[in-house]
C-alpha positions as CSV (number, residue, x, y, z in Angstrom):
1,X,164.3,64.2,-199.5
2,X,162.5,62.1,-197.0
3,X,164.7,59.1,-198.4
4,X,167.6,60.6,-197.3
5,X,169.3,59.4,-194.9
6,X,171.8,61.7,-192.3
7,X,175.0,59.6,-193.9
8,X,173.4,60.6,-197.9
9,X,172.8,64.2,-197.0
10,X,176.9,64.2,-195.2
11,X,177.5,62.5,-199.2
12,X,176.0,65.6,-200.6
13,X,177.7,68.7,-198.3
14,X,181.1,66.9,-199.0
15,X,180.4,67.1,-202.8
16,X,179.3,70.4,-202.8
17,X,182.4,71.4,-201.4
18,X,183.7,74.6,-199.4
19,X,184.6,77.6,-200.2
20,X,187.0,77.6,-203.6
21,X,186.5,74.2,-204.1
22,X,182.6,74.7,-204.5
23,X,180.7,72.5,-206.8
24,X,177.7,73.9,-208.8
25,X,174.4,72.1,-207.9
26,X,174.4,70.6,-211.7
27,X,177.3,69.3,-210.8
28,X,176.4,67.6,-207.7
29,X,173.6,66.2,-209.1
30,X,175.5,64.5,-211.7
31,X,178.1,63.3,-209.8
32,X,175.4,62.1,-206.9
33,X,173.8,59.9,-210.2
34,X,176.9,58.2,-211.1
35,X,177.7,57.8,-207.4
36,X,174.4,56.6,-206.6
37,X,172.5,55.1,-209.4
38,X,169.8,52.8,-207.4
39,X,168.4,55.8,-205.9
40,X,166.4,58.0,-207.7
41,X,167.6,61.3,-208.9
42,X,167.8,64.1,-206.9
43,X,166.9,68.0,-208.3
44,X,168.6,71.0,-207.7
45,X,165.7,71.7,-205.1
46,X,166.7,69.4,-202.5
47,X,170.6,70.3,-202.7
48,X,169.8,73.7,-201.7
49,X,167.1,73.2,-199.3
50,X,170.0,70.0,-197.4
51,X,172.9,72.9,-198.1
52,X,170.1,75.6,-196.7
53,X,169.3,73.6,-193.4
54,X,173.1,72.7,-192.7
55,X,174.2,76.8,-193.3
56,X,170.8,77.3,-190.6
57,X,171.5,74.8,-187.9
58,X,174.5,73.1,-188.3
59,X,173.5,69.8,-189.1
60,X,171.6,67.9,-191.1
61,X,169.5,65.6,-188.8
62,X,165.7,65.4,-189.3
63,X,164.1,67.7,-187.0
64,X,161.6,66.6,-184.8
65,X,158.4,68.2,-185.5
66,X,156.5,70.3,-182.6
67,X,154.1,68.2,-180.7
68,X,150.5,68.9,-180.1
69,X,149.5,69.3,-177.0
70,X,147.6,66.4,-175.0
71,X,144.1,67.0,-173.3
72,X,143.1,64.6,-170.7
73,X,139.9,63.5,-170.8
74,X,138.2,65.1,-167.8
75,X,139.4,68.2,-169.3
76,X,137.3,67.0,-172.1
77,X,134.0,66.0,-170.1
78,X,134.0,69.4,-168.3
79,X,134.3,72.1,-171.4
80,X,131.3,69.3,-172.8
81,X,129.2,70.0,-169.5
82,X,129.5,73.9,-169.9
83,X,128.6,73.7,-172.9
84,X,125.6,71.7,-172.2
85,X,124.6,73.8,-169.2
86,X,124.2,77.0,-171.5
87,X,124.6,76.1,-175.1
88,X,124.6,79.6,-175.7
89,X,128.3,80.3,-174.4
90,X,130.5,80.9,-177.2
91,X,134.2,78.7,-178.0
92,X,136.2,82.1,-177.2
93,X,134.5,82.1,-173.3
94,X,134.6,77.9,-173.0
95,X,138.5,78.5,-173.9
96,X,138.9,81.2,-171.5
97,X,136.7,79.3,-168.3
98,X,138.8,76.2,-169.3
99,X,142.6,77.9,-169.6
100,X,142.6,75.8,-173.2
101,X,143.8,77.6,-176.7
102,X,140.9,78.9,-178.9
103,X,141.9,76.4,-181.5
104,X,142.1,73.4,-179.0
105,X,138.7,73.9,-178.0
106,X,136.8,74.0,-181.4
107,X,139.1,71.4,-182.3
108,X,137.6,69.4,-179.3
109,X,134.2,70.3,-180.4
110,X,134.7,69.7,-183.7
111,X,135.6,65.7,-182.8
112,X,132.8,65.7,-180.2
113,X,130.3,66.9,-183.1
114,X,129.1,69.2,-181.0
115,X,128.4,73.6,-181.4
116,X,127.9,76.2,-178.9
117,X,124.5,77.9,-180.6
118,X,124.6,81.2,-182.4
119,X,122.1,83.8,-181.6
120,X,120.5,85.7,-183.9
121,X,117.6,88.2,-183.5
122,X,115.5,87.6,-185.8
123,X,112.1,89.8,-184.9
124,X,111.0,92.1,-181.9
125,X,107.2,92.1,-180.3
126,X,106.2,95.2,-179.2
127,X,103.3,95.7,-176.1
128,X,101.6,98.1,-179.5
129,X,101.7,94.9,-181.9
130,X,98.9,92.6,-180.3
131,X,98.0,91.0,-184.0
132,X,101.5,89.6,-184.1
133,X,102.1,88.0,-181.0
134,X,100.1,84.7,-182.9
135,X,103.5,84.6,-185.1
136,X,105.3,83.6,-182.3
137,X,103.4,80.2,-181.9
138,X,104.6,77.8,-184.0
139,X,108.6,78.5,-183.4
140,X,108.1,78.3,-180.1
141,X,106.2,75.0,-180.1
142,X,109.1,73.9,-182.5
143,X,111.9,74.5,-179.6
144,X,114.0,75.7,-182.0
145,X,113.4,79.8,-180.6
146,X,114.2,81.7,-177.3
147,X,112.3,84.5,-175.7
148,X,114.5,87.0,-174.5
149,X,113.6,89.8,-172.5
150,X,116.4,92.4,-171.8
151,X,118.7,89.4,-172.2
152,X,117.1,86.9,-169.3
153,X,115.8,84.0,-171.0
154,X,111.7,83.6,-170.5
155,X,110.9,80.1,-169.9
156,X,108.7,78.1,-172.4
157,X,105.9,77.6,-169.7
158,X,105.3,80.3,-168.7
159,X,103.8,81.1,-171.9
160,X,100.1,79.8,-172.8
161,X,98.7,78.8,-175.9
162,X,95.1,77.7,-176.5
163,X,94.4,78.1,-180.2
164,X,96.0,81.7,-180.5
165,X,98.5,82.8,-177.9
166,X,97.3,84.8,-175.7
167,X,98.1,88.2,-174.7
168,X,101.2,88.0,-172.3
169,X,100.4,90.5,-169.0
170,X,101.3,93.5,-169.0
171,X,104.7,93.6,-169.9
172,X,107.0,96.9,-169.0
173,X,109.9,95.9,-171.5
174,X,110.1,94.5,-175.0
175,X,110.0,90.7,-176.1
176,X,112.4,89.5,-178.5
177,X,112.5,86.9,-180.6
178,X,116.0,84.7,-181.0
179,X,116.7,82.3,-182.9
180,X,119.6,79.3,-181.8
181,X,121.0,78.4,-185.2
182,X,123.6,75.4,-184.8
């Protein structure tokens, strides 16, 4: 149908006819080969869908298809900069802080290869467990872990390690291990 012109698609209402003089779309089709035989065929599919669209609107111009909507760039640079001042913030809240669409945004991320960072709890450490706060060495050294107290972030340093960790003070709450999966 795309090779239709508006002047072809006129051709076709006019042989289909109005109202007693109504032509079935066999027979416009036949008569649209003889009339046009350098083009190739049409089907019964795009009579109705040109008939269709003239009943809908009234004409049979192409219609213009919606436009997507333009982000300028600083736009751009400052959902990138949330996200890397706390990688943590999910698509849903940079969308909201930025006034953008949902979609827009992980589109934007998408083409920027970038992903705000899924949390996922993957083990707690209780002050009773002593014997298993050595597991929590090697992830941490790895960077790819978070310890989370009651959901403020504990930073790295403040944490020693000389062989074995060592037993963090006295702590009143629980430590929680997260994981940042991209």
């Amino acid at each position: 149908m795309s090779y239709l012109s508006e002047s072809l698609k006129i051709e076709i209402l006019m042989l289909i006819g109005y109202g007693d003089r109504a032509r079935t779309q066999c027979e416009v089709v036949r008569l649209f080969r003889e009339t046009h035989p350098d083009l190739p065929p049409l089907n019964q599919g795009t009579i109705s869908k040109i008939e269709a669209q003239y009943r809908e609107m009234g004409h049979v111009r192409k219609v213009p298809s919606k436009r997507q909507a333009v982000v300028d760039d600083d736009t751009k640079l400052n959902l990138l900069l949330a996200l890397e001042e706390n990688p943590i913030t999910p698509a849903r809240q940079l969308a909201r802080d930025s006034n953008l669409n949902h979609k827009t945004v992980l589109k934007i991320l998408k083409y920027e290869k970038k992903r705000p960072y899924k949390i996922q709890a993957v083990q707690e450490l209780l002050e009773d467990d002593p014997d298993r706060r050595v597991d929590f060495g090697p992830p941490l050294e790895e960077g790819n872990f978070i310890l989370s107290a009651h959901r403020k972030l504990i930073p790295k340093s403040t944490l020693t390690y000389s062989g074995l960790w060592k037993k963090v003070e006295a702590i009143t709450f629980s430590l929680v291990l997260v994981q940042c999966i991209k």
